[in-house]
matplotlib code that plots the C-alpha trace (Angstrom):
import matplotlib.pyplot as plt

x = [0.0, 1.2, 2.0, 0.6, 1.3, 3.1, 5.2, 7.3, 9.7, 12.0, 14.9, 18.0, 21.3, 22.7, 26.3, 28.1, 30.2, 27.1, 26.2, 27.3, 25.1, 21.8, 20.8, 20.0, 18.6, 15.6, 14.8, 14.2, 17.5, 17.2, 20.3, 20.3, 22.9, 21.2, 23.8, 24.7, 24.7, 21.1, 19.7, 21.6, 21.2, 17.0, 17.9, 19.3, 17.3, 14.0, 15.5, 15.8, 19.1, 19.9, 21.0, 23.8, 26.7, 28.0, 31.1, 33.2, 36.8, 37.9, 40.2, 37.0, 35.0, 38.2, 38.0, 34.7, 36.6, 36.4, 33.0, 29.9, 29.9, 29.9, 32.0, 31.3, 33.7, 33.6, 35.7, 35.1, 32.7, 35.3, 34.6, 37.4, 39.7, 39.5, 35.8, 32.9, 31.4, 31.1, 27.5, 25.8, 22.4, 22.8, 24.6, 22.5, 19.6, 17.8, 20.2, 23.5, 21.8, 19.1, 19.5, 23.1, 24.5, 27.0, 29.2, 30.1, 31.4, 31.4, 33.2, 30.4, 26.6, 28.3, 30.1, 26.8, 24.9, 28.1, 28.2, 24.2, 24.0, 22.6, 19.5, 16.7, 15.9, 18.2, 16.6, 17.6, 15.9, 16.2, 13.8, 12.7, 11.1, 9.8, 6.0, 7.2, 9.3, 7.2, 3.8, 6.0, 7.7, 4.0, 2.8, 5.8, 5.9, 9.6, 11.2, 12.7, 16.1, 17.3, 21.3, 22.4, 25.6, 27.0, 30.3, 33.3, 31.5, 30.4, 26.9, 25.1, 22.7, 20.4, 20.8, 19.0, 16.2, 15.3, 15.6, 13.0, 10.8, 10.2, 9.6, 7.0, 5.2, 5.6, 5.2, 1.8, 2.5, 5.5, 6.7, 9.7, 11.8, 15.5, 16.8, 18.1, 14.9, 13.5, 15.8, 15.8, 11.9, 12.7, 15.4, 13.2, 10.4, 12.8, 13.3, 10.6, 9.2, 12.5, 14.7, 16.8, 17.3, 18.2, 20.7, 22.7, 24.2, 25.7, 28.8, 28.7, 26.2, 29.7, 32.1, 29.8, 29.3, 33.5, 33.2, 30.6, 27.8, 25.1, 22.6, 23.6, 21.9, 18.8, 18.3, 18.2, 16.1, 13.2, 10.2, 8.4, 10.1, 9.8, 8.0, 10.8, 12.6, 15.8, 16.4, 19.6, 19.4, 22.3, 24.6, 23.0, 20.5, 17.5, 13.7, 11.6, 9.1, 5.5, 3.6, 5.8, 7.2, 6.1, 8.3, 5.5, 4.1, 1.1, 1.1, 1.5, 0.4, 3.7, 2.2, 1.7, 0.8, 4.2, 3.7, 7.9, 8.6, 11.3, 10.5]
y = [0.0, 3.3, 5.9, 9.1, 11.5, 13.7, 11.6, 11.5, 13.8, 14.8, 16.1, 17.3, 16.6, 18.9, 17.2, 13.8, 15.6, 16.5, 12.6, 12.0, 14.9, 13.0, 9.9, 7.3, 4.1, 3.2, 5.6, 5.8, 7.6, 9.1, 9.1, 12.2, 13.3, 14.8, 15.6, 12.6, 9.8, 9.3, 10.2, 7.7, 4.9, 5.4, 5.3, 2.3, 0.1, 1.5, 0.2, -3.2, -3.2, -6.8, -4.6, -2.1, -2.2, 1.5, 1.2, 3.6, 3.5, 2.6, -0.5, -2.1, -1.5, -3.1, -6.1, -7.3, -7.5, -11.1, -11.2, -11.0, -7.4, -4.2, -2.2, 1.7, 4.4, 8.4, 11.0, 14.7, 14.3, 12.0, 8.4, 6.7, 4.9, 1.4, 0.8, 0.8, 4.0, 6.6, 8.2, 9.4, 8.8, 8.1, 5.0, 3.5, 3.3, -0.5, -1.6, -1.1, -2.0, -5.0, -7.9, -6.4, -6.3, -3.1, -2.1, 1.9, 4.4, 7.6, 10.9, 11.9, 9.1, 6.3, 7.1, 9.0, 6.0, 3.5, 6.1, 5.5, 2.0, 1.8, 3.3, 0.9, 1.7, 3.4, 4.4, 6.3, 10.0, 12.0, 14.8, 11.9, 9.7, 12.4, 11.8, 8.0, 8.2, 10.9, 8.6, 5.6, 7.4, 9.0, 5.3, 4.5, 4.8, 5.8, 9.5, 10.3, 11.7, 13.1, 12.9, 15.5, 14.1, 17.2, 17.9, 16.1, 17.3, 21.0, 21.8, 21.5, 24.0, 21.2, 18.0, 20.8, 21.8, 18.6, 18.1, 20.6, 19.4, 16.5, 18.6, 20.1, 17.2, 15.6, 18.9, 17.8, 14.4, 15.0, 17.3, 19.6, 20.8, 20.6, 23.9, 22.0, 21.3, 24.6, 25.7, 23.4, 24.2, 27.9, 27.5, 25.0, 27.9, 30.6, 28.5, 26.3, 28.6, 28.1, 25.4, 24.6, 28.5, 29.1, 26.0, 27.8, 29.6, 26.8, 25.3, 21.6, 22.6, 24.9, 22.1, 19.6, 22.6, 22.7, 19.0, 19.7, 17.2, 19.8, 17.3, 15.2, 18.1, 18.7, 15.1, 15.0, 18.0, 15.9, 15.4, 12.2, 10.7, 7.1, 5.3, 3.5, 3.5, 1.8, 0.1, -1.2, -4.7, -7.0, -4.2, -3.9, -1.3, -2.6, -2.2, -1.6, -4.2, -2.3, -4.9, -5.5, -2.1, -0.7, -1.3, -2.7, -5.0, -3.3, -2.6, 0.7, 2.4, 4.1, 4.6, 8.2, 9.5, 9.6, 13.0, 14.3, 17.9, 20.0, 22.5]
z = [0.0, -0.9, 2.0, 2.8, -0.1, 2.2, 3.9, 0.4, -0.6, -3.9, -3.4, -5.8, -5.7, -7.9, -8.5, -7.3, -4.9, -2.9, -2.7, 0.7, 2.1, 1.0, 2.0, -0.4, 1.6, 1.4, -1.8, -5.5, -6.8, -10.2, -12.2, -14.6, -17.4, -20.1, -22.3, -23.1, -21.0, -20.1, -22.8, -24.6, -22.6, -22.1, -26.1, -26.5, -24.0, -25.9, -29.3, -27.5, -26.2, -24.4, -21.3, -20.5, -17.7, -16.7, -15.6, -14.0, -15.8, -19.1, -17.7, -15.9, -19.7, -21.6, -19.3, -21.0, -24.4, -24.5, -23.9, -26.9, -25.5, -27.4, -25.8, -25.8, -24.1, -23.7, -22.2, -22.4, -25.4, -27.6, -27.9, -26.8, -29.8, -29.7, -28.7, -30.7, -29.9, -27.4, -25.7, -28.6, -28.8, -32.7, -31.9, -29.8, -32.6, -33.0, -35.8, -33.5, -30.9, -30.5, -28.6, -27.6, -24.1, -24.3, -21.6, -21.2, -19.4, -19.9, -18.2, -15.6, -16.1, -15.6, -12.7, -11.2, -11.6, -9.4, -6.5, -6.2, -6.0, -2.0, -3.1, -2.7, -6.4, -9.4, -12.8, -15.5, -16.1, -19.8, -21.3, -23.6, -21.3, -18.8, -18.6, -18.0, -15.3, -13.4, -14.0, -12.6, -9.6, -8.6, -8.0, -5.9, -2.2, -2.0, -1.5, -4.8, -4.8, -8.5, -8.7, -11.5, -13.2, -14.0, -15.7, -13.3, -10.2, -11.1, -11.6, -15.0, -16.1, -18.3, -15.7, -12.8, -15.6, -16.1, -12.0, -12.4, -15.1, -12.5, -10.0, -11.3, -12.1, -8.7, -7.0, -5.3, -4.5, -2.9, 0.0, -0.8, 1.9, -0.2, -1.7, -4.4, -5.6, -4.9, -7.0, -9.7, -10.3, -10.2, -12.6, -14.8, -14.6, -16.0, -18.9, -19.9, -22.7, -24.6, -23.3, -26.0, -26.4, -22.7, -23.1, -25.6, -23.0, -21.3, -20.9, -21.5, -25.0, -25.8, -25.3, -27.6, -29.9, -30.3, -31.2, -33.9, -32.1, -31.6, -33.5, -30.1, -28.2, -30.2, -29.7, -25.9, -25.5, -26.8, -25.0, -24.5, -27.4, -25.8, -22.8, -21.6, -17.9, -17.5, -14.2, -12.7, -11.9, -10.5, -11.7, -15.7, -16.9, -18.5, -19.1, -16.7, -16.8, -17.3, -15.3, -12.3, -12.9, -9.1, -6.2, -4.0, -6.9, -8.0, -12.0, -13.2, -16.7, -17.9, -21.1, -22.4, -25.6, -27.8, -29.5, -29.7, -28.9, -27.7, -25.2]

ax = plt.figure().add_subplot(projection="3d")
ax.plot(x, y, z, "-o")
ax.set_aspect("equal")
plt.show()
């Protein structure tokens, strides 16, 4: 049985460093790095990836090479040489992907998502699978805490809008007592009428910019492109399954209607 409505909270953690001032036990932790991580991984599992392993270095992804693994690698926006791609979400499409179990790591996701593990829960959060993941989380019983990547542990102007974008949605359901996600709401609010126009101004959309993958960004500022949560289970990300898909066994309806936009 669910709890009291109010007896939830959300709160934002707005880079890794800040992890050990929240407490994750017993809660829903929300791994988000929109640019690129994320967004690529909700990618690939939607397009029927097997499953994906984040690891945290590029010796722990290189020790899967003698596996049926692809093996995917990214540091500072530059797949990695050697592997077979990096975090964009163009390789993760249903021909690279399907059926595959791909291992990756990548400069700040993949790392976010290891430091996270004693949560009770750990999915995957990107502007394209929004409405999902709120709908899902509102059924659970669970505090919600969403962990913003960020950019080797300094804040990240588009991981704490989309921070926001949840907020808002779970606004009423939830309590909110954390400045983080005060500010994360206020911060979504400022820019909501013109997201991918306020992201211009920031710094990790620059450094992709300088590595001429800004098609990377207009990608991942899609909204509700796909239905699809990825969950980390015995250490690989995969689907959420839609009819055991609550925490406390009741079946949830993720489904939305799958109209793309960028905001």
């Amino acid at each position: 049985m669910i709890k009291e409505l109010k007896s939830r909270t959300v709160s934002v953690c707005l880079s890794p460093a800040m992890l050990p001032l929240h407490t994750l036990e017993g809660k829903i932790a929300v791994i988000i790095d929109i640019f690129r991580a994320t967004s690529s991984i909700c990618y690939g599992i939607h397009n029927k990836a097997e499953a994906i392993i984040p690891v945290s270095t590029i010796e722990e992804c290189l020790s899967h090479k003698d596996e049926d693994y692809l093996l995917a690698a990214e540091r500072d926006g530059r797949v990695v040489e050697g592997f077979d791609f990096g975090n964009s979400p163009f390789s993760y499409t249903t021909e690279k992907v399907q059926g595959k179990t791909i291992v990756l790591t990548t400069t700040n996701g993949t790392r976010s998502i290891r430091l996270s593990m004693n949560a009770k829960e750990v999915v995957l959060g990107s502007f394209l699978n929004l409405t999902a993941l709120c709908n899902w989380l509102a059924k659970q019983s669970e505090s919600v805490v969403l962990v913003c990547a960020g950019w080797k542990d300094n804040f990240c102007l588009e991981d704490a809008l989309f921070a926001g974008a949840v907020v808002e949605k779970l606004q009423h359901d939830f309590e909110i007592h954390d400045d983080g996600a005060i500010a994360s709401l206020d911060l979504y609010h400022c820019a909501k009428g013109n997201l991918n126009g306020y992201l211009k101004k920031s710094s990790h959309r620059e450094r992709l910019k300088k590595l001429h993958i800004g098609k990377d960004v207009e990608f991942c500022l899609q909204v509700d492109l796909i239905d699809t949560i990825p969950v980390l289970r015995d250490g690989k990300l995969i689907k959420l399954n839609e009819v055991k898909s609550s925490l406390n066994g009741s079946q949830v309806d993720l489904s939305i209607d799958l109209k793309s936009k960028s905001i």
